[in-house]
C-alpha positions in Angstrom: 0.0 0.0 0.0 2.8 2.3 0.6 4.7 1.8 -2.3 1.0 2.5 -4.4 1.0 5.7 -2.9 4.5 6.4 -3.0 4.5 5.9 -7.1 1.2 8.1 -7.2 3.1 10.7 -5.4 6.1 10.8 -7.6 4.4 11.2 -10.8 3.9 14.5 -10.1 7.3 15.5 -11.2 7.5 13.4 -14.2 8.7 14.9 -18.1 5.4 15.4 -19.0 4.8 14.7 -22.7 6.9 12.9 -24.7 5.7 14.0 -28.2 7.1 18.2 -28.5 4.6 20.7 -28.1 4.0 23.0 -31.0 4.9 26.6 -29.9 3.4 30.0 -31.3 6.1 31.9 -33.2 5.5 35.5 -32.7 5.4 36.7 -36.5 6.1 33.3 -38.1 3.6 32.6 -40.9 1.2 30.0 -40.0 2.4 26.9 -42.5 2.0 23.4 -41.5 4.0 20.9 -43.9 6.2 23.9 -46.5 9.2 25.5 -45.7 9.1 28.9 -45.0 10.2 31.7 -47.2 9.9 34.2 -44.6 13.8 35.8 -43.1 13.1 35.1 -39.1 14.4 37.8 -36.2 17.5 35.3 -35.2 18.4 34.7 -39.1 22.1 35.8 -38.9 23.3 33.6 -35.2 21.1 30.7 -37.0 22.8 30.6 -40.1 26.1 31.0 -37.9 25.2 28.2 -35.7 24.6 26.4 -39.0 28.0 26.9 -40.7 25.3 28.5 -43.8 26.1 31.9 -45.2 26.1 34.3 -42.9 23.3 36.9 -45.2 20.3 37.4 -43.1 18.2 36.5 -45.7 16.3 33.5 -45.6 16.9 31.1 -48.4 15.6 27.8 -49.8 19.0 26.5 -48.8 18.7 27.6 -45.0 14.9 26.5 -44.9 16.2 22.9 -45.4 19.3 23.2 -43.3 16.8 24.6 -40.0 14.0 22.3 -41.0 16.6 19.8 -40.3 17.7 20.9 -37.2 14.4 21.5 -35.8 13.2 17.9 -36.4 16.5 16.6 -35.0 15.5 18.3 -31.6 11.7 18.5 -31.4 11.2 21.8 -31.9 7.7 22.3 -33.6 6.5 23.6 -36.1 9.4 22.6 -38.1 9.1 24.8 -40.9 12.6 26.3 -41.1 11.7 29.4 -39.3 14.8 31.0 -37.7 12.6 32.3 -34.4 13.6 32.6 -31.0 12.5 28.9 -29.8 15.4 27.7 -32.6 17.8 30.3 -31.5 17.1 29.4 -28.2 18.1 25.8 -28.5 20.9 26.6 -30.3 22.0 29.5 -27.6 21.7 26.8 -25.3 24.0 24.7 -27.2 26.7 26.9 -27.7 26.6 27.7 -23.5 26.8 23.9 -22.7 29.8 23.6 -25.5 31.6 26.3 -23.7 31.3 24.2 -20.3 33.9 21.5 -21.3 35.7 19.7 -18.7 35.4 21.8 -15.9 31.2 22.8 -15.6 32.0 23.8 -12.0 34.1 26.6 -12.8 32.3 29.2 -10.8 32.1 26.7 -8.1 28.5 26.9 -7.4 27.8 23.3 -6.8 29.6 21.8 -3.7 32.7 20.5 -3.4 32.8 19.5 0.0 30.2 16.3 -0.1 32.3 13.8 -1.5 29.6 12.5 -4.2 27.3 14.6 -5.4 25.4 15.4 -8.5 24.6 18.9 -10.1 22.4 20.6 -11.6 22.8 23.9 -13.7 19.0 24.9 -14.7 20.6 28.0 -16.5 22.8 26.0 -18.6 20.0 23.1 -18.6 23.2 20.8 -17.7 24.0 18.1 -15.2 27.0 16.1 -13.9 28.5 14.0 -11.2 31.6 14.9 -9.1 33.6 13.8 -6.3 34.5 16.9 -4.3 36.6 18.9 -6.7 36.9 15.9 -9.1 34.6 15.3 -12.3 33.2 11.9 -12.3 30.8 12.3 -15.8 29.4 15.2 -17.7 29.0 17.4 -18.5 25.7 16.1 -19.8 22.7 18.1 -21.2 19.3 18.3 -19.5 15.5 18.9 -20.1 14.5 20.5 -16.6 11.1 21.9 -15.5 9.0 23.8 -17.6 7.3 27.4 -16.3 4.8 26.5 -13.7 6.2 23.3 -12.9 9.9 24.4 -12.4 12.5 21.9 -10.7 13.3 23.3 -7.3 16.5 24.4 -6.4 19.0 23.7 -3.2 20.3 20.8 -1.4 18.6 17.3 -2.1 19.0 13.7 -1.6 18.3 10.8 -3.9 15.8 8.8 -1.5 14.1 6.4 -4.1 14.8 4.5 -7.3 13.3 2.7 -9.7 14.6 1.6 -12.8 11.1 1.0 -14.3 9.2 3.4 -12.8 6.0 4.0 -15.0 3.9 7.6 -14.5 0.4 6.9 -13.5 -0.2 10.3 -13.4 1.0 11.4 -17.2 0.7 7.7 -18.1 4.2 7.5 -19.3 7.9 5.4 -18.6 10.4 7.1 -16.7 12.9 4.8 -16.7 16.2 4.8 -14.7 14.3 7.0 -12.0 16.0 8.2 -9.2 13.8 10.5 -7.0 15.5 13.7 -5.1 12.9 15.9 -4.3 9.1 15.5 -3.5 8.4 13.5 -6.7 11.4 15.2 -8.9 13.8 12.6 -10.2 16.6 12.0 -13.1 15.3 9.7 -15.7 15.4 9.1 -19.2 13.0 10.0 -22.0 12.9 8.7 -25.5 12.5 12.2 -26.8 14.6 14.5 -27.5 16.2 16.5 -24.2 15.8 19.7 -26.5 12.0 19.5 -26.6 10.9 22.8 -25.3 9.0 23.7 -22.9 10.4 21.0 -20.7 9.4 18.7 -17.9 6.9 18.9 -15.1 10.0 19.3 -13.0 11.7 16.0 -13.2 15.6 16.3 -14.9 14.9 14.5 -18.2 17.9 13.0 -20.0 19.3 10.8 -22.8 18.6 7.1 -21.8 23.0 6.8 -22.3 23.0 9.8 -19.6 20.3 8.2 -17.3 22.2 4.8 -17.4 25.3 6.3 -16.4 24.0 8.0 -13.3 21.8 5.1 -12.0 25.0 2.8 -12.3 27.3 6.0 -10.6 24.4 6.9 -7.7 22.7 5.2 -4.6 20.1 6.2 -1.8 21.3 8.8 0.4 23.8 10.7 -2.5 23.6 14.5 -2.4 21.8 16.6 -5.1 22.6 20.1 -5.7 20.3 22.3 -8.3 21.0 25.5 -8.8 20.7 28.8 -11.5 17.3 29.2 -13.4 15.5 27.6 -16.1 15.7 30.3 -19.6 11.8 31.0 -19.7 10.8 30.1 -16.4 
């Protein structure tokens, strides 16, 4: 009985959808399945990002090349439009790139737990260290969505289920390890780069999600800090 309400409980902080959520553009013109011909307001840092001519003029060319990208990372409607939920992604990108080796450069996670895995909801990235020593990561992360962000401070992972299924959003959130009042690390067949993100669990790649259950255990610190872009 306890473990029945125990999984109702945790489904609260689960990913949410799997499938991406189509997102209103601002000024992009309303086109389903066709690639746009319209320039979008981030034109110049997509083609950049790209490695297309740098113009600011939307071409047939750079329609395909960000139709491609958008599919790659769930980002709907996928119609080649260079807006700011593209840019964002892509922003995001270049931030966890510039990370490297050493994501705890500014020291904000704690170095003085002995094992201990971070969270960065600015950069949306996550990794595991051993006081001042990197242990994995950095990885990239799919944290809580506006309205349902992922809370920050000190945690503990307390429960884990490698199965655990979502009663609540009837979905799998496998390789669960639960930190905070139904917020857990798991993996989700989706892409991490789905905006708007999770109902406040940390989503991640099912490689990612392995990695940490095999590296963590009951009783392990947590540390989430910074804010989500958006929330």
């Amino acid at each position: 009985m306890g473990t029945v309400r125990r999984r109702a409980g945790v489904a609260l902080g689960v990913a949410g959808m799997v499938v991406p959520l189509s997102f209103a553009l601002g000024s992009a013109p309303a086109q389903a399945a066709s690639c746009t011909t319209s320039t979008g307001p981030h034109q110049k840092q997509v083609e950049k990002f790209l490695g297309r001519p740098v113009d600011g003029k939307q071409s047939a060319a750079d329609c395909k090349a960000i139709r491609a990208f958008q599919t790659k990372n769930g980002i709907s409607p996928n119609i080649g439009y260079a807006g700011p939920v593209t840019w964002g992604v892509m922003d995001l990108m270049n931030k966890q790139k510039a990370a490297g080796s050493n994501p705890n450069k500014a020291g904000k996670c704690p170095t003085n737990k002995g094992r201990i895995a971070c969270v960065d909801l600015t950069r949306q990235l996550s990794w595991i260290q051993d006081g001042k020593t990197l242990k994995y990561g950095p990885v990239p992360v799919r944290t809580g969505r506006n309205g349902h962000e992922t809370r920050t401070g000190a945690k503990k992972v307390y429960w884990r289920n490698i199965d655990h299924w979502s009663t609540l959003y009837d979905v799998a959130m496998p390789y669960s390890q639960f930190f905070d009042g139904g917020q857990a690390f798991h993996s989700i067949t989706g892409s991490v780069w789905s905006p708007p993100g999770s109902h406040g669990c940390v989503n991640m790649r099912t490689g990612d999600a392995k990695k940490y259950w095999s590296m963590l255990k009951n009783g392990d610190d947590v540390h989430v800090y910074g804010r989500k872009p958006g929330t």
